[in-house]
C-alpha positions in Angstrom: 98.8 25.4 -200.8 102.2 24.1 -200.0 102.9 22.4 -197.1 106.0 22.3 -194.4 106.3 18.6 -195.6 107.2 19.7 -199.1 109.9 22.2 -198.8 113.1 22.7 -197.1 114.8 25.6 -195.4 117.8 26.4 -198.0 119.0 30.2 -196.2 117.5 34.0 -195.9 117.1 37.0 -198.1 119.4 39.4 -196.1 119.1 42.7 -198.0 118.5 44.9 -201.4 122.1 45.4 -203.9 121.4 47.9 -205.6 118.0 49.3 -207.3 116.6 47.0 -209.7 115.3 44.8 -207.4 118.4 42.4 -206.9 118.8 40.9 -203.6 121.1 39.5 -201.1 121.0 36.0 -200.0 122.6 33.8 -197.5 122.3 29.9 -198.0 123.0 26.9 -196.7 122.9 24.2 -199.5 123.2 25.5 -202.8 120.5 23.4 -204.6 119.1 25.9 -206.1 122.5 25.8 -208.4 122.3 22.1 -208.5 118.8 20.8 -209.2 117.0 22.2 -212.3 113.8 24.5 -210.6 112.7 27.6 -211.6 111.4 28.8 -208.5 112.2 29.0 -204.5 109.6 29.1 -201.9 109.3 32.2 -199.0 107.2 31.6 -196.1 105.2 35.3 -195.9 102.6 35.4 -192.9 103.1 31.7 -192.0 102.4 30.7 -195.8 104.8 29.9 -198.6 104.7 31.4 -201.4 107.0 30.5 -205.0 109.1 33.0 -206.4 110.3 32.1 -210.1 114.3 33.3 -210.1 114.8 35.5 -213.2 118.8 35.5 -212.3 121.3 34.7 -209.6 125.1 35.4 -209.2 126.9 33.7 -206.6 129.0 36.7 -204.2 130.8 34.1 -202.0 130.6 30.7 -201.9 127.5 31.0 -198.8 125.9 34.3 -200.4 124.5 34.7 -203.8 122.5 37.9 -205.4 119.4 37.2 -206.9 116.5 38.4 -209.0 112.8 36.8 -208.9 110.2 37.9 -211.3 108.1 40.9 -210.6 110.7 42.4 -208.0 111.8 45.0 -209.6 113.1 48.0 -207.7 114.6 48.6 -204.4 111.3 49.1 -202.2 109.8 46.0 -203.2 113.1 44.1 -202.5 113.5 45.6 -199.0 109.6 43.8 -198.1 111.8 40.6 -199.3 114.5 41.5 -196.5 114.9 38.6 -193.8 112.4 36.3 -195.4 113.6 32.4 -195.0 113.8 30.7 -198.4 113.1 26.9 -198.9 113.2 24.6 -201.7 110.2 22.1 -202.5 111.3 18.3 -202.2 110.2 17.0 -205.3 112.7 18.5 -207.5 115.6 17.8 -205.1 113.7 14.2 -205.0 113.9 13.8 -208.8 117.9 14.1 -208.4 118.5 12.2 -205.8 122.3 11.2 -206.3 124.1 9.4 -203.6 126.9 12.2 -203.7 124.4 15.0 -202.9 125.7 17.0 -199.6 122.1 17.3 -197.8 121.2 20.0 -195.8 120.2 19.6 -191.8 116.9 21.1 -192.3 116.1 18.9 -195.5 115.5 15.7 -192.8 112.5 17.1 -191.1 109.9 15.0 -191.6 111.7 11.9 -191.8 111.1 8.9 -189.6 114.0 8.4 -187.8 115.8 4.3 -187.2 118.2 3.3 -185.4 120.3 -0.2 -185.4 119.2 -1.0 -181.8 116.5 0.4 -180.5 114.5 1.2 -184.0 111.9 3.2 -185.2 112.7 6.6 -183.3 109.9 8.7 -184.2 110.1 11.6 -186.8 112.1 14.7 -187.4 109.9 17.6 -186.3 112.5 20.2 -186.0 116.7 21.4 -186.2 117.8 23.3 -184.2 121.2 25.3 -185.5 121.4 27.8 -182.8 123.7 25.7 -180.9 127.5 24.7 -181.3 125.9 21.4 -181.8 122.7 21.1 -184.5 120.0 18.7 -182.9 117.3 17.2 -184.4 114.0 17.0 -182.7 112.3 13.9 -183.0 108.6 13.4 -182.0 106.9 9.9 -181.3 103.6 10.7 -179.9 104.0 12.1 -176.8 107.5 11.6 -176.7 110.6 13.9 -177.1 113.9 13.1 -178.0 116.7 15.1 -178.8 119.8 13.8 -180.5 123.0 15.2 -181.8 123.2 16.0 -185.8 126.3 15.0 -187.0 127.5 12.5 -189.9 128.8 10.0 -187.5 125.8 8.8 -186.3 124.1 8.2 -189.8 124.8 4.2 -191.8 121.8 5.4 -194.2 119.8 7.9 -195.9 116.8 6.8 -198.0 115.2 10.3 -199.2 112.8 8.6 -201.3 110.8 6.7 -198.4 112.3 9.4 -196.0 114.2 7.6 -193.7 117.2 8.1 -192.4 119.0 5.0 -190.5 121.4 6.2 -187.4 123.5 4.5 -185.5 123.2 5.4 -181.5 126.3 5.5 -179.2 125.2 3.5 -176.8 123.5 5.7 -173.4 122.6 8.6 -175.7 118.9 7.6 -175.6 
């Protein structure tokens, strides 16, 4: 059974093209292009489940049309419709390379430092629906939310899953 832990949100099926099964999808990071796996991961009912890509075409440079193995006609692509797609971590682990643009929503789940006041807690959430993405870090009992942006990150270790920040001061 996969796990939250191992996978990453990477975008959404949107909608059929056409009638042999091809379908619409939306992304966020374009790993999938990137990093050598054959599959990508939908979360149906609360569990996620692999789909091996037979084919993809990119349609713009956030939207790309794809086609996964056994879905083969429109009907069965339309179940697909609005499903959230994530990519597992250990392939995008294998390929680590210091130039790799990553994704918000690949950080949850690491622990979070900072310079001065240290160990934060851990990335439980992002939340994009803001002008601003946040992270939502859990220690315990404890809440914080912080601002996601570049600025505040010195390093990113996605082998031990840490990222190091650096907090303006009075933000925590």
């Amino acid at each position: 059974m996969i796990k939250d832990s191992e996978v990453f949100k990477i975008g959404k099926l949107i909608k059929p093209h056409g009638v042999k099964g091809e379908i619409s999808f939306a992304f966020e990071n374009d790993v999938f292009d990137r990093v050598d796996c054959p599959y990508l991961i939908c979360r149906i009912d609360g569990i996620f489940v692999p789909f091996f890509m037979e084919e993809y075409r990119f349609k713009g440079s956030e939207t790309a049309l794809i086609t996964f193995e056994d879905i083969d006609n429109e009907e069965k692509a339309q179940r697909m419709s609005g499903l959230e797609v994530y990519f597992p971590r250990k392939y995008y682990e294998e390929d680590i390379d210091e130039d790799i643009e990553y994704s918000w929503n690949f950080f949850i789940g690491f622990s979070v430092v900072d310079k001065v006041y240290g160990k934060l807690g851990t990335i439980e959430a992002v939340d994009d629906k803001t002008l601003n993405t946040l992270f939502l870090i859990k220690n315990g009992d404890d809440e914080l939310i912080i601002p996601a942006t570049e600025d505040f990150i010195e390093k990113i270790d996605a082998k031990k899953k840490v990222l190091y920040l650096i907090l303006p001061e009075g933000l925590i």
